[in-house]
C-alpha positions in Angstrom: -21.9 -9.1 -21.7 -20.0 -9.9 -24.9 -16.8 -10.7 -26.7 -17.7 -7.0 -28.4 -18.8 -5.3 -25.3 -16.1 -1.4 -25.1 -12.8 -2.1 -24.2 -13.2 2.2 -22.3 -14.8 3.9 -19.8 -17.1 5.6 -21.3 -17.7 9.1 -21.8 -19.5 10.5 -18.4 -17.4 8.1 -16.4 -14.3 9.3 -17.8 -15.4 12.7 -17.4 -15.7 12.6 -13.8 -12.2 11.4 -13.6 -10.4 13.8 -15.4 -12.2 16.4 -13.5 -9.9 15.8 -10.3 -6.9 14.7 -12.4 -5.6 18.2 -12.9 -6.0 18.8 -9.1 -3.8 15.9 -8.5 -1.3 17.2 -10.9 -0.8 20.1 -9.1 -0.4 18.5 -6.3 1.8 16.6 -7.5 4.0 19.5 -9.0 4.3 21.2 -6.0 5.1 18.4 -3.4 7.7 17.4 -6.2 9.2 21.0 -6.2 9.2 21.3 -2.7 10.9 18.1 -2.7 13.9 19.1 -4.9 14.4 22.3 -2.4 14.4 19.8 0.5 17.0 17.7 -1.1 19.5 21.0 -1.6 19.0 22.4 1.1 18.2 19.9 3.6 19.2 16.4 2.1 18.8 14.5 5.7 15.4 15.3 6.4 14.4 14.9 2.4 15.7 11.4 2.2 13.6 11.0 5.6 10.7 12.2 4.4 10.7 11.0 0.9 11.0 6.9 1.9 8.0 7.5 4.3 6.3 9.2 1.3 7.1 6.2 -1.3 6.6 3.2 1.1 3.3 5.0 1.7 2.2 5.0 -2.0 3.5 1.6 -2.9 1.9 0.2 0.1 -1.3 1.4 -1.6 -0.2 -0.5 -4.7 1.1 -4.1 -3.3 -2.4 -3.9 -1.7 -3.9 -3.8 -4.2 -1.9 -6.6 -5.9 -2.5 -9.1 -2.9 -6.5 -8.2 -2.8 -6.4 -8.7 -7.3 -5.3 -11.7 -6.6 -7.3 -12.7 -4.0 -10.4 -11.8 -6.3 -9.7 -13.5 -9.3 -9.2 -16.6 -7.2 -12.4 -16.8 -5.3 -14.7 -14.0 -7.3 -16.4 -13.1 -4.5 -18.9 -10.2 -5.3 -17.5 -8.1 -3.3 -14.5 -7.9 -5.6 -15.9 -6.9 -9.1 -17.0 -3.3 -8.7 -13.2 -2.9 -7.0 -11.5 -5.0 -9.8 -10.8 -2.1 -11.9 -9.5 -0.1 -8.7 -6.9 -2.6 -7.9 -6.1 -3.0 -11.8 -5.3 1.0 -11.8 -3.4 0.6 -8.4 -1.1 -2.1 -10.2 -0.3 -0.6 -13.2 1.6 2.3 -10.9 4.1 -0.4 -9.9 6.6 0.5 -12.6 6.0 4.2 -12.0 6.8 3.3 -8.6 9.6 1.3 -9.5 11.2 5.0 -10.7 9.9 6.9 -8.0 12.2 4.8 -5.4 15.4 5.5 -7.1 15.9 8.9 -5.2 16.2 7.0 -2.0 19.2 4.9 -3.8 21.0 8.5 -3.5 20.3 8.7 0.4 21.5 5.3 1.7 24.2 7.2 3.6 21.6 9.5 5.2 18.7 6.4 6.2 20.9 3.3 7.1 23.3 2.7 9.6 25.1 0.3 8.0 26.6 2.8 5.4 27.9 5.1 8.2 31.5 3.4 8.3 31.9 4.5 11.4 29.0 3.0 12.7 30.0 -0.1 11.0 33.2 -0.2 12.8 31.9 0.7 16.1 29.3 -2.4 15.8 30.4 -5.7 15.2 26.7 -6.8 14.1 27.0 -4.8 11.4 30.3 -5.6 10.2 28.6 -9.5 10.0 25.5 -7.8 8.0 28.1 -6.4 5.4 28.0 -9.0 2.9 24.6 -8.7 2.5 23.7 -5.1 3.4 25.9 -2.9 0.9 24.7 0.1 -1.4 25.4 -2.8 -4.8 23.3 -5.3 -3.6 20.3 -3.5 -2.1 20.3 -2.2 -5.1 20.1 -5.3 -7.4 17.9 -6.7 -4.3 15.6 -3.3 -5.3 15.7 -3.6 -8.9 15.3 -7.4 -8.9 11.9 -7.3 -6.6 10.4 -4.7 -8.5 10.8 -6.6 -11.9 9.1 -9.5 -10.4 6.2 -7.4 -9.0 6.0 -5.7 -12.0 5.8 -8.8 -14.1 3.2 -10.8 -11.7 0.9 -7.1 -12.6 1.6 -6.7 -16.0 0.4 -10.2 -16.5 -3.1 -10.3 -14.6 -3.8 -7.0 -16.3 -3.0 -8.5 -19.8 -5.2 -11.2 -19.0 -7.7 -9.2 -17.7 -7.9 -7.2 -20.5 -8.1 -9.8 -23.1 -11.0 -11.7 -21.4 -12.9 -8.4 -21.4 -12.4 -9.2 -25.0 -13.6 -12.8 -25.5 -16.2 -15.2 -24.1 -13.6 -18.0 -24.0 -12.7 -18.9 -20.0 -9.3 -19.6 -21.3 -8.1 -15.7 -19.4 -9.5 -16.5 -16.5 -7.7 -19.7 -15.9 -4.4 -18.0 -16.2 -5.1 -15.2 -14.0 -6.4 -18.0 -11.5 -2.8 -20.0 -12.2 -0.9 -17.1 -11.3 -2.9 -16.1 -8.7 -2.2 -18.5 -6.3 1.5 -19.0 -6.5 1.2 -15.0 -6.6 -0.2 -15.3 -3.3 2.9 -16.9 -1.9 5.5 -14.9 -4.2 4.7 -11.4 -2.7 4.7 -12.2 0.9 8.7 -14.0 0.2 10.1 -11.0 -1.8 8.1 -8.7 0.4 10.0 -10.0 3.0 14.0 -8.9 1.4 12.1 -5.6 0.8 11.2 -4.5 4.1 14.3 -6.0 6.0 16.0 -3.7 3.3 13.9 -0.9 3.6 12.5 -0.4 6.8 14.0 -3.0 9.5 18.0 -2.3 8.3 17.0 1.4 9.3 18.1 0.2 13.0 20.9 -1.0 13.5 20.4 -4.6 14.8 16.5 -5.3 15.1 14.9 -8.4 13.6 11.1 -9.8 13.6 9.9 -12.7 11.8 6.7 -11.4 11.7 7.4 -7.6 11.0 7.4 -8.1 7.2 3.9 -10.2 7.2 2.1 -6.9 9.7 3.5 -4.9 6.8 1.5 -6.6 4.1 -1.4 -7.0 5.8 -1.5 -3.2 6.6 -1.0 -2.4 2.8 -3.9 -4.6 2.5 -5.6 -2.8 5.0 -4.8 0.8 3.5 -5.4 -0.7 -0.4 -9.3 -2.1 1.2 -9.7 1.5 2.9 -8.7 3.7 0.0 -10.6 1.8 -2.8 -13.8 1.8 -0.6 -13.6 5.6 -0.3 -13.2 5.9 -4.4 -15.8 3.2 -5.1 -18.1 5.1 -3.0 -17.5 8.8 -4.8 -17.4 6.8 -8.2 -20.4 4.6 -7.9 -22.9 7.4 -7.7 -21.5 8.4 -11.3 -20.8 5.7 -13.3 -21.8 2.3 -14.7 -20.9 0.8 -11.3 -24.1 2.2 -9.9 -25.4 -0.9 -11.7 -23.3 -4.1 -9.7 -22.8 -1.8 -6.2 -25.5 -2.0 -3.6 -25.5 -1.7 0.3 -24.7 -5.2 0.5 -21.1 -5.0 -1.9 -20.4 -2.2 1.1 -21.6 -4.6 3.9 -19.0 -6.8 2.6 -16.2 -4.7 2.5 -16.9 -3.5 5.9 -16.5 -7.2 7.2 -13.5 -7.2 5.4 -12.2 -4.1 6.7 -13.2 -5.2 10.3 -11.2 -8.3 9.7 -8.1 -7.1 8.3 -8.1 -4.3 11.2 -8.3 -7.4 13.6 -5.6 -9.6 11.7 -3.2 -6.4 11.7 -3.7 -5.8 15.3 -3.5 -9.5 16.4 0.3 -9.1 14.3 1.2 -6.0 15.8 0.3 -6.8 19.4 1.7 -10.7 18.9 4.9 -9.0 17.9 5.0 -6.4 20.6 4.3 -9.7 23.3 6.7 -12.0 21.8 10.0 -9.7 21.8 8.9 -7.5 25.3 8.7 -10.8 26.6 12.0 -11.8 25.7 13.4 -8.6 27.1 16.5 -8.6 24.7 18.3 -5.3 24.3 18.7 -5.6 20.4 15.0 -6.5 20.4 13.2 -4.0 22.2 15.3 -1.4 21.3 13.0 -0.7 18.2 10.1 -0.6 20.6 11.6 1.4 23.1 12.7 3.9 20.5 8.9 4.1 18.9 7.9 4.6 23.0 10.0 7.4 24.4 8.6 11.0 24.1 6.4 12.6 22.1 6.6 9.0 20.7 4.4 7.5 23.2 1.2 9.7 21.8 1.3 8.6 18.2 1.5 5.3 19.4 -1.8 6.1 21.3 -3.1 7.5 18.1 -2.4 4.7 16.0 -3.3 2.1 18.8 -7.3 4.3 19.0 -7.6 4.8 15.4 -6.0 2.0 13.5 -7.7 -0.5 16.0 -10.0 0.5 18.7 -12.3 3.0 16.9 -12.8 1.4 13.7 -12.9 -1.9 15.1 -16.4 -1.4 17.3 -17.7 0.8 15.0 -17.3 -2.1 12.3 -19.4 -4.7 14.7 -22.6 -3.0 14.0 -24.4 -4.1 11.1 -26.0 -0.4 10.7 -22.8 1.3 9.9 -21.5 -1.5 7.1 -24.4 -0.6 5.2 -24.3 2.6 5.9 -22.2 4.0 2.7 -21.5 7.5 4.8 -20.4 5.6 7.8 -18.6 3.2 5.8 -16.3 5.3 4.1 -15.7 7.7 7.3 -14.3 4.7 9.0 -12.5 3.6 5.6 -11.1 7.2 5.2 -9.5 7.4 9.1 -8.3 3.7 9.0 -6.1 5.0 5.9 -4.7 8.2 7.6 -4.3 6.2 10.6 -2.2 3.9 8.4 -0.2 7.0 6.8 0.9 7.6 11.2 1.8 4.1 11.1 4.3 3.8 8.4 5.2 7.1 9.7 6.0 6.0 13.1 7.8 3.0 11.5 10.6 4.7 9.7 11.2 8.0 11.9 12.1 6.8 15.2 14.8 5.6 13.9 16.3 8.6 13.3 14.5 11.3 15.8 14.5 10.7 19.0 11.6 12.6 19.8 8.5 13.3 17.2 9.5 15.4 14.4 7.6 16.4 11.6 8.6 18.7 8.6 6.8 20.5 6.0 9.0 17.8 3.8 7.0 15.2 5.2 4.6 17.2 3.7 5.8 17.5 -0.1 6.9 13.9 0.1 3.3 12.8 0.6 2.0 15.1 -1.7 4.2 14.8 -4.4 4.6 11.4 -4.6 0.9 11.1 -4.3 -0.4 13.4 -6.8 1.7 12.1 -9.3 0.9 8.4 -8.2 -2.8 9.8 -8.1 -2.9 11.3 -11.4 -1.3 7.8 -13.0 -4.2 5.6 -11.4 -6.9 8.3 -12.7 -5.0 7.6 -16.2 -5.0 3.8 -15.5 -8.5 3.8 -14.3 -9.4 5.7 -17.6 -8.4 3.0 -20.1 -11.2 0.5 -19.3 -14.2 0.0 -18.7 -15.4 -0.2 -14.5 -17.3 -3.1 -14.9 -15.6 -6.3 -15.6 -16.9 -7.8 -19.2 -17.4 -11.7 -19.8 -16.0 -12.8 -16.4 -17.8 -16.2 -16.4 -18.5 -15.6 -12.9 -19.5 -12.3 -13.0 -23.4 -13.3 -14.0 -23.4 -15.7 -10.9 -22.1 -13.3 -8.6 -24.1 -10.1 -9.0 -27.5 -12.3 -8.9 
């Protein structure tokens, strides 16, 4: 590796990607048209729909941004044929940024406490006013998203320039942000999803909600980029640095962060059934009540049980089929999750709509066809990382 080394994918590599870009286009088109006849024609459900939809995909993203990080603090092998996979994921973050402004024109039709009525028949809400109102979730919005954007923008400019020289001097700044990074995302995670998600009820609060929501995104980022690094390897450069062993380790990463997430979920569940206070449990009892009951089941089998004993064995971590079919039904078991965290507040019973539908797709394909874009404009394997040579012996 060297200060000259190609600053692009090259030709075959980036073949193979814009093969399936114009299939996510599509996709995209037509979840995004199905999306604008959902918002005339049935505006409740879109908004509905649509917020599952975008906290699915940026979930994806601020993964990704938590595991960068991670990676250019410790360089553990396992990171550097994922590196350019999280880079991609990151560089959606402003596309995301514009992708949640529909949901600024459904406040009325997600949160409570912009139902005046519902503000005046609660007197927990009229205390929340100052703080939850359509101007300041929306500075609160726009101001999170700047500083997310930034932290990304940054480790990618760094990134890119010490695939350009043999001088360390990169690395040290995307190691300086890094860790402060570490801590930033977590706080401003926190206004986000008391915005977002826990304001959808009207008096709920955990502590240790927001946290089980970024390890989840950390757990669907790990999933998803283990399932593309698995298609991509076989056709590309990274065929080179990615071995049995890089999938060994993500495995025991995945089996970790499937144990830390349900550890958080269940510690949660224990702490507020245990104190048995009505504006507590209401969440839970909402999430628990009819046809409720059985996604919970599916999430509890297939975002815990099933992927956590078949990630003890040693024979299916280095197993790459294995691997990535456990990978691929930990992430759909996380699109039921965020599901089941933003619907029951507004169904009682499970609903689904073909909405849900378009939503996903829409906002995927076009979020899809970005990273492809993103993923296209360097080369996979990091260059002149002076840990790189040290890690992949």
């Amino acid at each position: 590796m060297n200060g000259n080394a190609p600053q692009v994918m090259s030709g075959r590599e980036a073949d193979a990607i814009a093969n399936v870009r114009p299939i996510f286009l599509l996709l995209g088109i037509l979840g995004s048209i199905g999306c604008v006849i959902g918002w005339l024609f049935s505006p409740h459900q879109f908004f509905i729909s649509y917020l599952t939809g975008v906290l699915i995909w940026f979930g994806v993203a601020a993964g990704s941004l938590l595991w960068l990080m991670i990676h250019f603090l410790t360089g553990g092998k396992w990171g550097y044929p994922l590196r350019r996979f999280f880079e991609a994921a990151v560089g959606t973050l402003p596309l995301l940024a514009l992708l949640f402004v529909p949901v600024f024109f459904g406040l009325r039709e997600l949160y409570p406490w912009m139902n005046p009525a519902a503000v005046a028949a609660s007197e927990v809400l009229q205390h929340k006013r100052a703080y939850l109102n359509a101007p300041r979730f929306i500075i609160r919005t726009v101001i999170l998203f700047a500083i997310w954007i930034w932290i990304a923008s940054a480790l990618r400019k760094w990134s890119r320039e010490q695939d350009a020289t043999l001088d360390p001097a990169p690395m040290k700044k995307l190691r300086t942000l890094s860790g402060p990074g570490l801590v930033i995302y977590p706080i401003t995670a926190t206004f986000a999803y008391v915005d977002w998600i826990m304001s959808l009820e009207t008096d709920w609060y955990s502590t240790m909600f927001p946290i089980l929501i970024c390890i989840g995104q950390m757990l669907s980022a790990l999933a998803l980029m283990t399932v593309l690094l698995a298609w991509m390897a076989p056709r590309s450069s990274l065929s080179k640095i990615t071995g049995r062993e890089n999938f060994h380790h993500l495995g025991s990463l995945l089996l970790a962060f499937t144990m830390m997430w349900a550890y958080m979920a269940f510690s949660q569940l224990l702490i507020i059934w245990s104190g048995d206070l009505p504006q507590e449990i209401s969440w839970y009892l909402h999430r628990i009540r009819g046809g409720w009951r059985w996604v919970v089941v599916f999430i509890f089998f297939f975002h815990f049980v099933v992927p956590f004993f078949l990630l003890l064995s040693r024979k299916t971590k280095r197993s790459i089929f294995a691997l990535t079919s456990v990978a691929g039904a930990l992430f759909i078991a996380h699109l039921i999750d965020v599901w089941w965290l933003v619907a029951p507040s507004l169904f009682p019973n499970v609903h689904t709509s073909c909405l849900d539908f378009a939503a996903f797709f829409g906002i995927g394909g076009i979020w899809c066809a970005t990273f492809s874009w993103q993923l296209k404009t360097r080369p996979l394997i990091p260059l002149n990382d002076p840990r790189f040579g040290v890690a992949v012996t």
